[in-house]
N, CA, C and O atoms as a GROMACS GRO file, in nm:
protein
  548
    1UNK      N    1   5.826  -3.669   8.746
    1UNK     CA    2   5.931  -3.576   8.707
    1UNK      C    3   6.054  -3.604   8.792
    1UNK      O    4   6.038  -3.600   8.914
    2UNK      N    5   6.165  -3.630   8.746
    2UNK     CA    6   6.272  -3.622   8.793
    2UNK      C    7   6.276  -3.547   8.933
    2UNK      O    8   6.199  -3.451   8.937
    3UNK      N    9   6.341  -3.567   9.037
    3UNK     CA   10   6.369  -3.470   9.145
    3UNK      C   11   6.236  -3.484   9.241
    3UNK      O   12   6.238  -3.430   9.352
    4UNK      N   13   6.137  -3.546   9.202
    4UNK     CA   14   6.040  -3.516   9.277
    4UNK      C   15   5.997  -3.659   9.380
    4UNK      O   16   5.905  -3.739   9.373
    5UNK      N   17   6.121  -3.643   9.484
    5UNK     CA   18   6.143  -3.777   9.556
    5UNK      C   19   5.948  -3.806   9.637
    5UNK      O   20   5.860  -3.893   9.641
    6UNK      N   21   5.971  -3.683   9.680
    6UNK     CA   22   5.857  -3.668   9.795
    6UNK      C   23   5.718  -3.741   9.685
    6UNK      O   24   5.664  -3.847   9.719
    7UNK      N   25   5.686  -3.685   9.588
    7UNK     CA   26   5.540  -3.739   9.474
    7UNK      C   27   5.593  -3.862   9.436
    7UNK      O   28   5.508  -3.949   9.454
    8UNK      N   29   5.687  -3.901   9.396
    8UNK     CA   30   5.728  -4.026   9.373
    8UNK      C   31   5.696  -4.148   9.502
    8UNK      O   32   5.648  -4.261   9.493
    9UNK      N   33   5.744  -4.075   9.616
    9UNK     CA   34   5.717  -4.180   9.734
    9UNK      C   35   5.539  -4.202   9.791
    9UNK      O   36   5.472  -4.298   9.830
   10UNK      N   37   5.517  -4.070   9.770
   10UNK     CA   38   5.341  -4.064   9.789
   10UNK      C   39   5.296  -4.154   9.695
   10UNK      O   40   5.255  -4.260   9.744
   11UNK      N   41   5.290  -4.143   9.567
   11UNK     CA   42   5.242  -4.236   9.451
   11UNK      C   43   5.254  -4.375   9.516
   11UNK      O   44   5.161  -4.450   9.547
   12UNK      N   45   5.424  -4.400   9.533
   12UNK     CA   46   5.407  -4.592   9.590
   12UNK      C   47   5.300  -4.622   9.683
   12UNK      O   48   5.213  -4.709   9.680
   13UNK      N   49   5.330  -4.516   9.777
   13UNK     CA   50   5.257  -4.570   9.936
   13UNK      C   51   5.073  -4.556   9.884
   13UNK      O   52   4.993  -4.632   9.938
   14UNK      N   53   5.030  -4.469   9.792
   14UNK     CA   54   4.894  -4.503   9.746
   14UNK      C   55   4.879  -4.645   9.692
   14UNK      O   56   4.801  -4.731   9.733
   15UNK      N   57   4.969  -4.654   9.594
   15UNK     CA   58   4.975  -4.828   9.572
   15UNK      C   59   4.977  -4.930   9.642
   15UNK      O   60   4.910  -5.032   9.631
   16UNK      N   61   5.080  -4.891   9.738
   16UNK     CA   62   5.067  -5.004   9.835
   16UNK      C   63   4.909  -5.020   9.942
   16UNK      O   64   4.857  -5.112  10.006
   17UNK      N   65   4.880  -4.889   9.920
   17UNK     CA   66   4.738  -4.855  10.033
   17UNK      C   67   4.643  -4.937   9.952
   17UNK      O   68   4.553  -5.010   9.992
   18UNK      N   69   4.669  -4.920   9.868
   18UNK     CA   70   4.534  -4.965   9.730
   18UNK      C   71   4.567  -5.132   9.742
   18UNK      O   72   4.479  -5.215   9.763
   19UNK      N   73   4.696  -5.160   9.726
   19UNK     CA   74   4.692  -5.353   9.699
   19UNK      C   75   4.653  -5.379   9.835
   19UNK      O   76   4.547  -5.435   9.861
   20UNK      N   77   4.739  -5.339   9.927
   20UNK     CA   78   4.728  -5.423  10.044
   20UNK      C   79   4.592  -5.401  10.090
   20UNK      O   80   4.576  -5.468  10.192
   21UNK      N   81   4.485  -5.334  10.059
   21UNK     CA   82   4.348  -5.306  10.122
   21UNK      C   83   4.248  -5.390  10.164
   21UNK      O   84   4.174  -5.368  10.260
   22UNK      N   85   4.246  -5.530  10.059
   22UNK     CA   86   4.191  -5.655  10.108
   22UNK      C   87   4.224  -5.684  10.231
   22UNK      O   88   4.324  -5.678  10.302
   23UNK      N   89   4.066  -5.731  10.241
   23UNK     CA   90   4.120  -5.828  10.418
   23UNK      C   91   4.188  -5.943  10.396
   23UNK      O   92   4.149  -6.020  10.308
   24UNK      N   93   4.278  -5.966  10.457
   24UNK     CA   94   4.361  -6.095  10.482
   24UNK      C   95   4.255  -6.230  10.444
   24UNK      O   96   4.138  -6.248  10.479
   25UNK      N   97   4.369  -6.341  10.333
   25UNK     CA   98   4.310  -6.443  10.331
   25UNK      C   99   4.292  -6.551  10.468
   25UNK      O  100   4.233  -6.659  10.464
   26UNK      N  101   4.345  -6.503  10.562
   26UNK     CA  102   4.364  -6.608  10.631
   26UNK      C  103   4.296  -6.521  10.776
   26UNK      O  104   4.316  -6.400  10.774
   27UNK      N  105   4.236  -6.564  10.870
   27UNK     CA  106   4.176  -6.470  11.006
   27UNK      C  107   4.239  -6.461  11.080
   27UNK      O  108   4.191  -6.391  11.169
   28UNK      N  109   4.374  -6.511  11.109
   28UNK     CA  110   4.445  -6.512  11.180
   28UNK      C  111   4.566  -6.341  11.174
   28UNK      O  112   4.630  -6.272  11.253
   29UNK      N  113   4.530  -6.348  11.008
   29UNK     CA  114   4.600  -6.209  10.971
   29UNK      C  115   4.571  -6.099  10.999
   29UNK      O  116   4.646  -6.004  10.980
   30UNK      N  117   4.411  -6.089  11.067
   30UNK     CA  118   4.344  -5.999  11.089
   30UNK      C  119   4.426  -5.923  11.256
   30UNK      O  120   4.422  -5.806  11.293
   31UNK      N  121   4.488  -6.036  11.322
   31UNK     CA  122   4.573  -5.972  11.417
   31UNK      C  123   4.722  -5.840  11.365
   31UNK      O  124   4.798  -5.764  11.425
   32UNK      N  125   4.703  -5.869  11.265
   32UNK     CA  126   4.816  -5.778  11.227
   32UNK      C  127   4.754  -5.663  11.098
   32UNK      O  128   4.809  -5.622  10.997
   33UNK      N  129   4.638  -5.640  11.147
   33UNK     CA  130   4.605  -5.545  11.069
   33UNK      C  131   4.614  -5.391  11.142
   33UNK      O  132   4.643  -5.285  11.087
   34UNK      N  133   4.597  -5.403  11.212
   34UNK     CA  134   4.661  -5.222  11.316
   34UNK      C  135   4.770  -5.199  11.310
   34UNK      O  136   4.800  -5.080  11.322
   35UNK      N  137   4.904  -5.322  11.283
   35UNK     CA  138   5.005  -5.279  11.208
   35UNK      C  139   5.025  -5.257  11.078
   35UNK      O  140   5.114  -5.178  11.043
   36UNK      N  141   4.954  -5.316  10.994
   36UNK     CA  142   4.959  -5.257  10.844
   36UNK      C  143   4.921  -5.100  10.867
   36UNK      O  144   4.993  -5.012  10.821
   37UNK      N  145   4.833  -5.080  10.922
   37UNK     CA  146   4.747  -4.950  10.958
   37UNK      C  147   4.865  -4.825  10.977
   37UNK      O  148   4.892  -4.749  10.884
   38UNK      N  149   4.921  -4.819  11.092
   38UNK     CA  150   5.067  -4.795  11.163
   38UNK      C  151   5.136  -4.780  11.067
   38UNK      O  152   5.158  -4.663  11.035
   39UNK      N  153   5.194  -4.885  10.988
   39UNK     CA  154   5.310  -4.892  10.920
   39UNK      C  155   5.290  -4.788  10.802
   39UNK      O  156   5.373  -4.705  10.765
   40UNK      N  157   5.092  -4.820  10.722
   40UNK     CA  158   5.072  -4.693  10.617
   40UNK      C  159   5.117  -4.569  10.657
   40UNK      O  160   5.201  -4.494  10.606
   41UNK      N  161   5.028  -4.556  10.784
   41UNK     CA  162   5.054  -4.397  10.841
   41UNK      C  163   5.186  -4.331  10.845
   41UNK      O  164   5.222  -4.217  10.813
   42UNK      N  165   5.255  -4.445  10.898
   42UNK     CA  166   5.420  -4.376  10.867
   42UNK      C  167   5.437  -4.311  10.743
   42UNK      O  168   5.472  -4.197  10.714
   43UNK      N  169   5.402  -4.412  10.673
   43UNK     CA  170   5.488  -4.389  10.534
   43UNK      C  171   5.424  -4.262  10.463
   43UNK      O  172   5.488  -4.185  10.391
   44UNK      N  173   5.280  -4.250  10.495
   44UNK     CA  174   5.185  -4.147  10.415
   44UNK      C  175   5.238  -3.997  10.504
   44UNK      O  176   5.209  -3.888  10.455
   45UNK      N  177   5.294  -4.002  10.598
   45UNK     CA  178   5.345  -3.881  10.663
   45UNK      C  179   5.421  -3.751  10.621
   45UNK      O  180   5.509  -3.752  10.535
   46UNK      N  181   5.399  -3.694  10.656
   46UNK     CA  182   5.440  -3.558  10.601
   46UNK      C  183   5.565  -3.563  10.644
   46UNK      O  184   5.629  -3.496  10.562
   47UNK      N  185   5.636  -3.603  10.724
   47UNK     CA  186   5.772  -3.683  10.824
   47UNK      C  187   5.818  -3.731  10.674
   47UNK      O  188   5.861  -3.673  10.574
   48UNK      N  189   5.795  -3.824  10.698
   48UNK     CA  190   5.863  -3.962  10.586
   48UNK      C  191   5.831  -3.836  10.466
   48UNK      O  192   5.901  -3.745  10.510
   49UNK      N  193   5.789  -3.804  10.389
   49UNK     CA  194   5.768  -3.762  10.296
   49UNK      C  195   5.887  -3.643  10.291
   49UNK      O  196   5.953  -3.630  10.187
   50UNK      N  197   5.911  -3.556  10.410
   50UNK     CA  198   5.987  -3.480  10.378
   50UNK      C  199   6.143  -3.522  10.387
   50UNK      O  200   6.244  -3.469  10.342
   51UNK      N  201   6.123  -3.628  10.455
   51UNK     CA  202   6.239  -3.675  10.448
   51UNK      C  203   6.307  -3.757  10.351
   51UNK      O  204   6.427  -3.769  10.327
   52UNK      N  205   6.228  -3.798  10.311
   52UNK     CA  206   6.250  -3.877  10.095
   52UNK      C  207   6.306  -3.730  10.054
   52UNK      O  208   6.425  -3.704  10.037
   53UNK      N  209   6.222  -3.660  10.044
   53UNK     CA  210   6.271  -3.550   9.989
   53UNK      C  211   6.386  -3.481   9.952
   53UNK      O  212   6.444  -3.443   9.850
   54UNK      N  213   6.404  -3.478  10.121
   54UNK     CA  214   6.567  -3.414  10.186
   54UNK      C  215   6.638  -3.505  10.138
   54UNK      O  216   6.683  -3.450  10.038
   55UNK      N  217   6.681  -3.612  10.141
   55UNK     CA  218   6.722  -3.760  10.115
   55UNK      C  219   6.767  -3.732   9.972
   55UNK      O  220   6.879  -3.770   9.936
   56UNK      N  221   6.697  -3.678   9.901
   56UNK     CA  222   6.699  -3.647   9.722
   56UNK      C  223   6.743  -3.571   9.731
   56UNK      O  224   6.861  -3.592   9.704
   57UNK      N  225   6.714  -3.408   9.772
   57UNK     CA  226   6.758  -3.254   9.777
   57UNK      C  227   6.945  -3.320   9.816
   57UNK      O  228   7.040  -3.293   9.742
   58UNK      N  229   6.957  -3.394   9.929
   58UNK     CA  230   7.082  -3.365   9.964
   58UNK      C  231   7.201  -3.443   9.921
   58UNK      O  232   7.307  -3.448   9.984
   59UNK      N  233   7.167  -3.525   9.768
   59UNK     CA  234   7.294  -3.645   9.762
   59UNK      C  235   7.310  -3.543   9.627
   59UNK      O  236   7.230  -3.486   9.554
   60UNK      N  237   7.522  -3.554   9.637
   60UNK     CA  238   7.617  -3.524   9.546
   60UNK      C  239   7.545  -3.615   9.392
   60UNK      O  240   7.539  -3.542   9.293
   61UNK      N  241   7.488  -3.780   9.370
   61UNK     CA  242   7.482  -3.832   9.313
   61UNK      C  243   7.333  -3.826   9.268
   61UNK      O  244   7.268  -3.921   9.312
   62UNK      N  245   7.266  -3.741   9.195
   62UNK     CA  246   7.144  -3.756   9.216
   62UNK      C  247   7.079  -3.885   9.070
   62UNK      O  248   6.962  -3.923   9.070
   63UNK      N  249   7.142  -3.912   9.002
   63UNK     CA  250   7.164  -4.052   8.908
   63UNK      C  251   7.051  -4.159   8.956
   63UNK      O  252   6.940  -4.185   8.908
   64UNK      N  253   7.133  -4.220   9.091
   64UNK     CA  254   7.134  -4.351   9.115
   64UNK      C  255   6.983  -4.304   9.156
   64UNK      O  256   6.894  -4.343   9.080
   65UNK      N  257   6.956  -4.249   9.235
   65UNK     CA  258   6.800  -4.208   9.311
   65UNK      C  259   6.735  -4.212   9.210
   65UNK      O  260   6.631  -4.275   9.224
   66UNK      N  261   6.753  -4.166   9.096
   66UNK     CA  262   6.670  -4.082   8.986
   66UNK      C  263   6.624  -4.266   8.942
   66UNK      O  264   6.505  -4.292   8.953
   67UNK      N  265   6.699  -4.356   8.907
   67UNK     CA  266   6.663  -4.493   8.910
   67UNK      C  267   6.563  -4.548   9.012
   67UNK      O  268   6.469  -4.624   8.988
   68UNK      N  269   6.601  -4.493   9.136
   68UNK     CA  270   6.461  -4.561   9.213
   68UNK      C  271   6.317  -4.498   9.233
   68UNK      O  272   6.214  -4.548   9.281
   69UNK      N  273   6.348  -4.346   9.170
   69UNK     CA  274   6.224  -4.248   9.153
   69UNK      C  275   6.135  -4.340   9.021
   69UNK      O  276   6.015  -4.336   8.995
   70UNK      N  277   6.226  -4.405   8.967
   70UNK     CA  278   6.150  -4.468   8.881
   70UNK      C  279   6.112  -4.602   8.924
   70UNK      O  280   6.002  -4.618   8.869
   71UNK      N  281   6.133  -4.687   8.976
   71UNK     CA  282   6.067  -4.799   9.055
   71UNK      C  283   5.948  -4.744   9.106
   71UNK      O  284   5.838  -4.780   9.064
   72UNK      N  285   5.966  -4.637   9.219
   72UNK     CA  286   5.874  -4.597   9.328
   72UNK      C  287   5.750  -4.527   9.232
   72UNK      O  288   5.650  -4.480   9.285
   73UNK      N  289   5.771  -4.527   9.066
   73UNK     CA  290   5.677  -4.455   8.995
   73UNK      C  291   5.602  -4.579   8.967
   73UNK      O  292   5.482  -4.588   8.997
   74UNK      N  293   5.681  -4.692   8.901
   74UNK     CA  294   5.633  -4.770   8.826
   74UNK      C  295   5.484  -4.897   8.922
   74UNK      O  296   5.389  -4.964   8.883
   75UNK      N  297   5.531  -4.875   9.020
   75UNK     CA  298   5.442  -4.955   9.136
   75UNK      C  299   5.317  -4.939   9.089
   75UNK      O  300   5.262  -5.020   9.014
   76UNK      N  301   5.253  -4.805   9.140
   76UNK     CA  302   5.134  -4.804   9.151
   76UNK      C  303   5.046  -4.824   9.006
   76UNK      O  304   4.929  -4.860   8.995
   77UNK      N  305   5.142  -4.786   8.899
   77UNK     CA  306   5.096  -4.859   8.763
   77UNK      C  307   5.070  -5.026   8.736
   77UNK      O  308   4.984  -5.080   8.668
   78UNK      N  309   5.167  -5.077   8.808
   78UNK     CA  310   5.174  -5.215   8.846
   78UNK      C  311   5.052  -5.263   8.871
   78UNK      O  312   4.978  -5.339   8.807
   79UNK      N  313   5.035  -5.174   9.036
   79UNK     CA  314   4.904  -5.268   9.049
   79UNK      C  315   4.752  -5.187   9.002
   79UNK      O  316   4.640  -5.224   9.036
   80UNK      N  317   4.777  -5.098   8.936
   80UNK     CA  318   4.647  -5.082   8.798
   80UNK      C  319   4.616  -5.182   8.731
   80UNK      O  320   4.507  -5.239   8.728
   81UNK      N  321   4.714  -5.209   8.674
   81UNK     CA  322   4.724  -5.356   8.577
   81UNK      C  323   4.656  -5.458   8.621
   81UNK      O  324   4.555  -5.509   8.573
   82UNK      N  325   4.743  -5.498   8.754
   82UNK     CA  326   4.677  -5.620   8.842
   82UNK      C  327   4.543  -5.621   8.867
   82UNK      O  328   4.470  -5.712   8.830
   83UNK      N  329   4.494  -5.492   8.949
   83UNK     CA  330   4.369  -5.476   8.955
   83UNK      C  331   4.229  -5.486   8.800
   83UNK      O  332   4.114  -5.530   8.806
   84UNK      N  333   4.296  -5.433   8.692
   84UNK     CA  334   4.240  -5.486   8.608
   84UNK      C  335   4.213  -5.593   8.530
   84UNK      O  336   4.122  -5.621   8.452
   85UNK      N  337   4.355  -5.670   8.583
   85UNK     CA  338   4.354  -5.831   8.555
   85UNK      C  339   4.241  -5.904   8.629
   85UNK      O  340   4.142  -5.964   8.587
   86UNK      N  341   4.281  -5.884   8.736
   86UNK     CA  342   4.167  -5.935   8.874
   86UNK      C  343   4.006  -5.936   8.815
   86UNK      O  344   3.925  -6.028   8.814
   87UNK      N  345   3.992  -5.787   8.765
   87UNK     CA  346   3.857  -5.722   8.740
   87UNK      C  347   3.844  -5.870   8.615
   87UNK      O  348   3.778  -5.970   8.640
   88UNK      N  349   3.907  -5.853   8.514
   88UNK     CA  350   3.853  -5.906   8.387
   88UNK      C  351   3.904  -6.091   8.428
   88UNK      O  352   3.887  -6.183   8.348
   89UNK      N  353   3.927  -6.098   8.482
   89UNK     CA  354   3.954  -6.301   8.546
   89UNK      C  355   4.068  -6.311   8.470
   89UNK      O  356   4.069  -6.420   8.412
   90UNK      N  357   4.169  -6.238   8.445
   90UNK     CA  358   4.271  -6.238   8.386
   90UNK      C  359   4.400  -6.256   8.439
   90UNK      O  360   4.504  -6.270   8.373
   91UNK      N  361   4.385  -6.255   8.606
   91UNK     CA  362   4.547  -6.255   8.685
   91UNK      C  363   4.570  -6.376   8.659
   91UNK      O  364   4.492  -6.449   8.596
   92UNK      N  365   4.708  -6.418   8.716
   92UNK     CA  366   4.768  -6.526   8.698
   92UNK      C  367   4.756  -6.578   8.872
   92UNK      O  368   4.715  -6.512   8.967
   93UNK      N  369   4.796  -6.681   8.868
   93UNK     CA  370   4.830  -6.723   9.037
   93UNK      C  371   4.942  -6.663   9.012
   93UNK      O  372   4.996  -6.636   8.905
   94UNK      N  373   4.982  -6.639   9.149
   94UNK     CA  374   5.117  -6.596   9.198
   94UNK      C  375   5.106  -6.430   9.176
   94UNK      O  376   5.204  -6.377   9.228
   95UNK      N  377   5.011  -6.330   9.112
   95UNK     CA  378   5.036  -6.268   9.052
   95UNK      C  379   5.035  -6.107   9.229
   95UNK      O  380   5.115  -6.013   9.227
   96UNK      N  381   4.976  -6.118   9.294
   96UNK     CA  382   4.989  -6.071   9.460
   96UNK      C  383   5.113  -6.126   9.525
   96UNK      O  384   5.134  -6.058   9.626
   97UNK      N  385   5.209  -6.224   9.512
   97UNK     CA  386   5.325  -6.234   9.570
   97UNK      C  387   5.381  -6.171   9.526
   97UNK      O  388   5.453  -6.090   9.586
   98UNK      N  389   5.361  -6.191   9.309
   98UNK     CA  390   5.538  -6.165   9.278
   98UNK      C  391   5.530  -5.971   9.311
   98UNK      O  392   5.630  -5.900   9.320
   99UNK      N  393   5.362  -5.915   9.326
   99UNK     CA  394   5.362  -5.767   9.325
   99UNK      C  395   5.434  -5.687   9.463
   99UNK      O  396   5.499  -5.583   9.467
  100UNK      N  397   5.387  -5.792   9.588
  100UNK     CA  398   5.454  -5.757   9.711
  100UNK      C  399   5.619  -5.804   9.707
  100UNK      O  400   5.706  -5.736   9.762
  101UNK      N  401   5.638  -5.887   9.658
  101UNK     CA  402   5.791  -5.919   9.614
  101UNK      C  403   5.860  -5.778   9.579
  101UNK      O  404   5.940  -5.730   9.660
  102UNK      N  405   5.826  -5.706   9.444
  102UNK     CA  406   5.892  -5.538   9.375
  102UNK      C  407   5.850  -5.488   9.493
  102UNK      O  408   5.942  -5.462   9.571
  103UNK      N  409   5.732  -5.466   9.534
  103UNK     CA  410   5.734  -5.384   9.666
  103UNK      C  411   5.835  -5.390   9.759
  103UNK      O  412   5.890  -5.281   9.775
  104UNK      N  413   5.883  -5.491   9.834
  104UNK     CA  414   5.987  -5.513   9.923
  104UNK      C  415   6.116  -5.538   9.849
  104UNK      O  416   6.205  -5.579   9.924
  105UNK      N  417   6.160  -5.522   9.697
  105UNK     CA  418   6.287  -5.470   9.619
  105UNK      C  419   6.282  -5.320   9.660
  105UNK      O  420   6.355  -5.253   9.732
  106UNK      N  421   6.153  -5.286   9.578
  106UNK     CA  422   6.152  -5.168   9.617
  106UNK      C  423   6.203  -5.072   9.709
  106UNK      O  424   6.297  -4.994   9.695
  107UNK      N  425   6.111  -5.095   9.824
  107UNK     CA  426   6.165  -5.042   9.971
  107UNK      C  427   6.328  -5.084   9.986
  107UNK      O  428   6.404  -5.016  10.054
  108UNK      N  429   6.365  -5.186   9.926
  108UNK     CA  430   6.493  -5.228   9.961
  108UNK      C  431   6.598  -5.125   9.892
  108UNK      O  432   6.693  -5.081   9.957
  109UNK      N  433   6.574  -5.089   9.751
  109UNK     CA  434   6.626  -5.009   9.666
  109UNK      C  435   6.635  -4.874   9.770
  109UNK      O  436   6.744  -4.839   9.814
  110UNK      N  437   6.508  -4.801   9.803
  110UNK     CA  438   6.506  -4.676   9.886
  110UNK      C  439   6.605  -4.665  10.039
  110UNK      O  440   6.670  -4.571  10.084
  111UNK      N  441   6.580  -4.809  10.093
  111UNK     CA  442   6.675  -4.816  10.175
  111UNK      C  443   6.835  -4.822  10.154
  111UNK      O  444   6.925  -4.780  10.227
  112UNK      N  445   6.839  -4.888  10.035
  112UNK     CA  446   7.016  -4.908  10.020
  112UNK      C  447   7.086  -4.763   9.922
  112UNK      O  448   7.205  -4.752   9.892
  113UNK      N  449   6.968  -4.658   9.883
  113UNK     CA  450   7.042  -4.610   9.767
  113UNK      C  451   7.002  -4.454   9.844
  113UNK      O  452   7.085  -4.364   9.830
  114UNK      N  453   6.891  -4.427   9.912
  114UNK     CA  454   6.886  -4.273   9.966
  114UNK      C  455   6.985  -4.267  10.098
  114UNK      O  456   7.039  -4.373  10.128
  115UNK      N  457   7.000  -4.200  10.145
  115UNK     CA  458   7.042  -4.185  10.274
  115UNK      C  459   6.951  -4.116  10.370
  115UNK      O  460   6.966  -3.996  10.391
  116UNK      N  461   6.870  -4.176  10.424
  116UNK     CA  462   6.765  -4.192  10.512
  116UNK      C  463   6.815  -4.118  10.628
  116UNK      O  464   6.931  -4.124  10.669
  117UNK      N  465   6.714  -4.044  10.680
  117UNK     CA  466   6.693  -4.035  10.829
  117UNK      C  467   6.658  -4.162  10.926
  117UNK      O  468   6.610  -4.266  10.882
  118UNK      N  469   6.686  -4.142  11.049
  118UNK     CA  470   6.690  -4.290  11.094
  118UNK      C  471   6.469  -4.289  11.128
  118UNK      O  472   6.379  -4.372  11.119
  119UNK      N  473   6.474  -4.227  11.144
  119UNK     CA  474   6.292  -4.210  11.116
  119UNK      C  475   6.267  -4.247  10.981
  119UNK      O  476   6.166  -4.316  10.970
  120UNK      N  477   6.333  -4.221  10.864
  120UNK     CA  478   6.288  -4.283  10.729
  120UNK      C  479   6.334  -4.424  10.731
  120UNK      O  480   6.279  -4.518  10.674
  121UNK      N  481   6.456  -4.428  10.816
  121UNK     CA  482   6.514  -4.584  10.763
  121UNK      C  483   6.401  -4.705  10.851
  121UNK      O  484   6.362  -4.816  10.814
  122UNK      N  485   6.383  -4.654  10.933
  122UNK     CA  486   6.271  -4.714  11.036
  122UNK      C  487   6.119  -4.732  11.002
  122UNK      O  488   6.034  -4.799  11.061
  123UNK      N  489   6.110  -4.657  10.894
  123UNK     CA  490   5.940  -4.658  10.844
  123UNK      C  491   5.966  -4.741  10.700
  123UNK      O  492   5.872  -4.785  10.634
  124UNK      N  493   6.094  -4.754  10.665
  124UNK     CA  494   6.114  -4.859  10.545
  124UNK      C  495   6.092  -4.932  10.625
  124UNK      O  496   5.976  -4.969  10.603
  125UNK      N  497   6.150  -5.008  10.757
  125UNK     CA  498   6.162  -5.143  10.770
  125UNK      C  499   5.994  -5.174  10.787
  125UNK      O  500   5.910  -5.242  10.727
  126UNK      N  501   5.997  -5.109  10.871
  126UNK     CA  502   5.788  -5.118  10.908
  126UNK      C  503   5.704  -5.178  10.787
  126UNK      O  504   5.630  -5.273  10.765
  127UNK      N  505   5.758  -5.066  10.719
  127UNK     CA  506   5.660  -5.050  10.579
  127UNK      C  507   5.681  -5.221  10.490
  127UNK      O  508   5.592  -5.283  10.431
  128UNK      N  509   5.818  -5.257  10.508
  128UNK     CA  510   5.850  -5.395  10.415
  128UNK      C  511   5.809  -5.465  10.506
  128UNK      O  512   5.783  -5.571  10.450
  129UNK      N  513   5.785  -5.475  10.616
  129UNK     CA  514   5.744  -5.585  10.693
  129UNK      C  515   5.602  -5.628  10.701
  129UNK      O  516   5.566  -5.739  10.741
  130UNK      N  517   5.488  -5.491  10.643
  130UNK     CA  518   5.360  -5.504  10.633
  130UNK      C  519   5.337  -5.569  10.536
  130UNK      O  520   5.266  -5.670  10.528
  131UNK      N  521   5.426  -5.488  10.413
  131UNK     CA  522   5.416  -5.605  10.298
  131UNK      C  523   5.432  -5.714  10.326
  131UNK      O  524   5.328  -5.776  10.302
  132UNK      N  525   5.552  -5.814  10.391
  132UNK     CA  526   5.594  -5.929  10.378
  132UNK      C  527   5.421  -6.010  10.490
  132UNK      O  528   5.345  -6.102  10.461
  133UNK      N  529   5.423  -5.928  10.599
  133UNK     CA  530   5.284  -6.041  10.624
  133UNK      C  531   5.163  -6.014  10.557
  133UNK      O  532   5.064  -6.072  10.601
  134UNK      N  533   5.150  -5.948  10.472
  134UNK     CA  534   5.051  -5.956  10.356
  134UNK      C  535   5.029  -5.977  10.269
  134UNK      O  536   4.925  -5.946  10.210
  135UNK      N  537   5.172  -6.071  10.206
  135UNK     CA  538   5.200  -6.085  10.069
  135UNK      C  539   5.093  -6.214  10.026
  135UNK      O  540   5.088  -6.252   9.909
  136UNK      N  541   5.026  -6.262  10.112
  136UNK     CA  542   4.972  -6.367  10.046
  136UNK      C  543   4.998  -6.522  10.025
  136UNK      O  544   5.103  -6.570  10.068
  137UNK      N  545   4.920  -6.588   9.970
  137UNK     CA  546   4.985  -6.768   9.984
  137UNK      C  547   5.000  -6.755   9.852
  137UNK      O  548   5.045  -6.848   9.785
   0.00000   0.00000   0.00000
């Protein structure tokens, strides 16, 4: 629903909880898994969450947001799909990059178009950075 920054941002960060959940292809990645960990927690926070919120509640323009409420919707449908591709031997290669790829548009969209608390703008960067070392070969 329109306006509903805070369910909109919960929805992604389940998505992202859900793709990124595999263990790392590589063991070396396994060193940076207490930061994926970290970086979820931010984002799943009642903090971050209210602050998407406020972020929405408080812009003159509520339009442009209303565009990324719809990105931040469309994710976790995304990787339904994927996951059912996966299930039936149906993904493509590439198909875990190009998903962490919209993920880190994504976050990029939330960063350039809400006006963040510097605690929200700080749990974007976290949050795109877990993606980017998990995106996969």
């Amino acid at each position: 629903m329109p306006g509903d920054a805070k369910g909109s941002w919960k929805r992604f960060v389940g998505g992202l909880r859900t793709f990124l959940a595999d263990l790392p292809e590589h063991r070396h990645q396994d060193q940076f898994l207490a930061f994926r960990e970290a970086a979820l927690a931010l984002a799943e926070s009642d903090k971050m969450q209210a602050d998407i919120q406020e972020a929405y509640d408080g812009s003159d323009v509520p339009e442009p947001l209303n565009v990324v409420l719809q990105e931040l919707d469309a994710f976790p449908l995304a990787v339904s799909v994927h996951e059912a591709e996966v299930k039936a031997g149906t993904a493509k290669p590439g198909a875990k990059k190009a998903l962490c790829s919209a993920a880190k548009t994504i976050l990029g969209s939330v960063d350039n178009v809400f006006s963040l608390s510097p605690f929200a703008r700080v749990t974007v960067a976290v949050l795109k950075e877990a993606v980017e070392l998990f995106s996969g070969d």
